[in-house]
N, C-alpha and C positions, 0 to 999 in steps of 0.2 A: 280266650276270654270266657269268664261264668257267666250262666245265666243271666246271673244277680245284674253283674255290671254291666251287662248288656241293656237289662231292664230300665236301671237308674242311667242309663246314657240316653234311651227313648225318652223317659219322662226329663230330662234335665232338657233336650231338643223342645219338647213339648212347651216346656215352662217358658222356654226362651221366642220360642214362635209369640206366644200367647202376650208375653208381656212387651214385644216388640210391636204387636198388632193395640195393645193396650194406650202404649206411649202415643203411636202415632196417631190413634185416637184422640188422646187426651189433646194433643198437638193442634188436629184439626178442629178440636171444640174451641181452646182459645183461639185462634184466630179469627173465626166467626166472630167468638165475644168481644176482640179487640174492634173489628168493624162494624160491629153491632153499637159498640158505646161510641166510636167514631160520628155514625149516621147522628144514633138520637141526641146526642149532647155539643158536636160540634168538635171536642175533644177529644186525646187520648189518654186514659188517667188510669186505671185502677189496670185496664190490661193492653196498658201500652207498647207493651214486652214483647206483645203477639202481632203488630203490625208491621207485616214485611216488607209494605210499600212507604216511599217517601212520602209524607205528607204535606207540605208546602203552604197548605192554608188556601190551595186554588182549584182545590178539585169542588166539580159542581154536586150536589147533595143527589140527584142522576144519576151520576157514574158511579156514585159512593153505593149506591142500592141498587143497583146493579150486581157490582161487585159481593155484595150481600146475600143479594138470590143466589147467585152462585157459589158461594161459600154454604147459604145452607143447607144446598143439593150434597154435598160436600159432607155433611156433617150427618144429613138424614140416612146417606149409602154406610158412611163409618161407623154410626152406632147401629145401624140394623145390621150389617153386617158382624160384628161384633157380638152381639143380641144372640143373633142365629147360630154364630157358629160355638160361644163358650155359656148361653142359659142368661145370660146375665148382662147389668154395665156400672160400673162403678165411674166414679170421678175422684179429679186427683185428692189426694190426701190434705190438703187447706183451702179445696171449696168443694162446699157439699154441695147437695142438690139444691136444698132448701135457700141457700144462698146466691145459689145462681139464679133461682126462680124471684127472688127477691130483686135482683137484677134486673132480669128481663120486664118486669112489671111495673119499677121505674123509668125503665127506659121507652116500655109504651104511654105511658103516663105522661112524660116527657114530650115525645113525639104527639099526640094528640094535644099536651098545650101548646103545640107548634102549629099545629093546622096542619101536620105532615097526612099526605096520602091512603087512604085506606088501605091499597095493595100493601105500600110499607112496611104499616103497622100489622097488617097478615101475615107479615114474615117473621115478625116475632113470634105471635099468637102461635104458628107453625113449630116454633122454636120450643116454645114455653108447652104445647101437648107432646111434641119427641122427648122430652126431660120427664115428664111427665109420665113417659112408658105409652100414651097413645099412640095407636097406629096413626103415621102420618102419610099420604100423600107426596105424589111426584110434585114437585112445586110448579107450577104454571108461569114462565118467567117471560111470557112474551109482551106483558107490559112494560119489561123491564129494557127487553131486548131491542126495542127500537133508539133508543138513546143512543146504541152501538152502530145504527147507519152509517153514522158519517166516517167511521173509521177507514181511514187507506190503507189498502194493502201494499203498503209501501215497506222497499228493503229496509228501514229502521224497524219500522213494525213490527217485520217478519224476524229480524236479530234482535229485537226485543222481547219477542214472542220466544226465540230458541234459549236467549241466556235464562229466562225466567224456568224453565221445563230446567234447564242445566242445575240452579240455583237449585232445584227445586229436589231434585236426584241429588243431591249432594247434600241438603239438610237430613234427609230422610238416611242417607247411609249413616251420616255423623248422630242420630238418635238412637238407630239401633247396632252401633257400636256401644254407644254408652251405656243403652240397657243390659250385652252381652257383659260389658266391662262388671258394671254392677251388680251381675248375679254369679259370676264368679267369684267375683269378693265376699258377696253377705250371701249369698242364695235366692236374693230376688230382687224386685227394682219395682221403685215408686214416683208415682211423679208429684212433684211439689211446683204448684206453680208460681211463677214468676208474680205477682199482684203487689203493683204499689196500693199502700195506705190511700180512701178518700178521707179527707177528712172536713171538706166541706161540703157542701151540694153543689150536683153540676153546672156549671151554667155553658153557656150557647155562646156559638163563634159565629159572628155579622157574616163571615168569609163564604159559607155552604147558601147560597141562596138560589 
């Protein structure tokens, strides 16, 4: 083997690291966004593509930000790592920054016509300076953390706990297959996210109380 084709088979490795760390990125940001517009509006509309849990209409608005800190722990580790390792962070190719921030600032707007909690609404705030390119902070989730007392360590729990990790290794192979699949085809791979149309203004589910 030359040189040459040696070289273009490092960087072709390189490309394919990068844009598989990129995907699952992008991955991790909607799902935040889907639970993020969950919390402030009650619904799931614009990225409801991104919520992997059943939603039933019976989860307490607690659990649901809960669930939220912890996805933005999630989000803060993926794009600073990201950040540090390639200079940089883009977002998918049909939502920019500027409209995601347009987002997030509805959605506190939202939440404080609700009377929703100040922690909360800090968890956007957090959200909206990491998009932002602000250095952000370990998220301080022990307000959140109590809600999760009463949980039992019960064997449902724990085989609920194991299929979720399982589910979870098996999303993440089946993405960067796809991204290998599609940089062998065109030479690179983009993500286009999944977003339905709003096309009226949100409103609020009696359900989250």
């Amino acid at each position: 083997m030359s040189g040459r084709r040696r070289k273009q088979l490092v960087i072709d490795e390189q490309l394919l690291k990068q844009k598989q760390d990129e995907r699952l990125s992008h991955e991790t940001l909607l799902t935040f966004c889907a639970t993020a517009e969950l919390v402030a509006t009650g619904k799931l509309i614009k990225y409801s593509e991104y919520y992997e849990h059943k939603n039933n209409g019976k989860a307490r608005l607690e659990e649901l930000a809960l669930e939220l800190a912890v996805k933005l722990e999630s989000i803060r580790t993926s794009y600073q790592l990201f950040k540090r390792d390639y200079g940089y962070y883009n977002f998918p190719e049909n939502l920019s920054k500027e409209e995601l921030l347009e987002d997030i600032n509805g959605w506190i707007k939202d939440l404080k016509n609700r009377g929703i909690s100040k922690e909360v609404i800090q968890l956007y705030l957090n959200f909206s300076n990491l998009i932002k390119g602000f250095a952000t902070i370990k998220a301080n989730n022990n307000y959140f953390l109590q809600y999760d007392q009463k949980i039992e360590n019960s064997e449902k729990n724990c085989n609920d706990f194991a299929y979720a990790l399982m589910k979870e290794g098996k999303r993440c192979d089946k993405i960067m297959d796809e991204v290998e699949e599609n940089i062998l085809k065109t030479g690179t791979s983009k993500t286009y996210a999944k977003l339905h149309k709003v096309y009226n203004d949100y409103d609020y589910s009696d359900d989250m109380k």
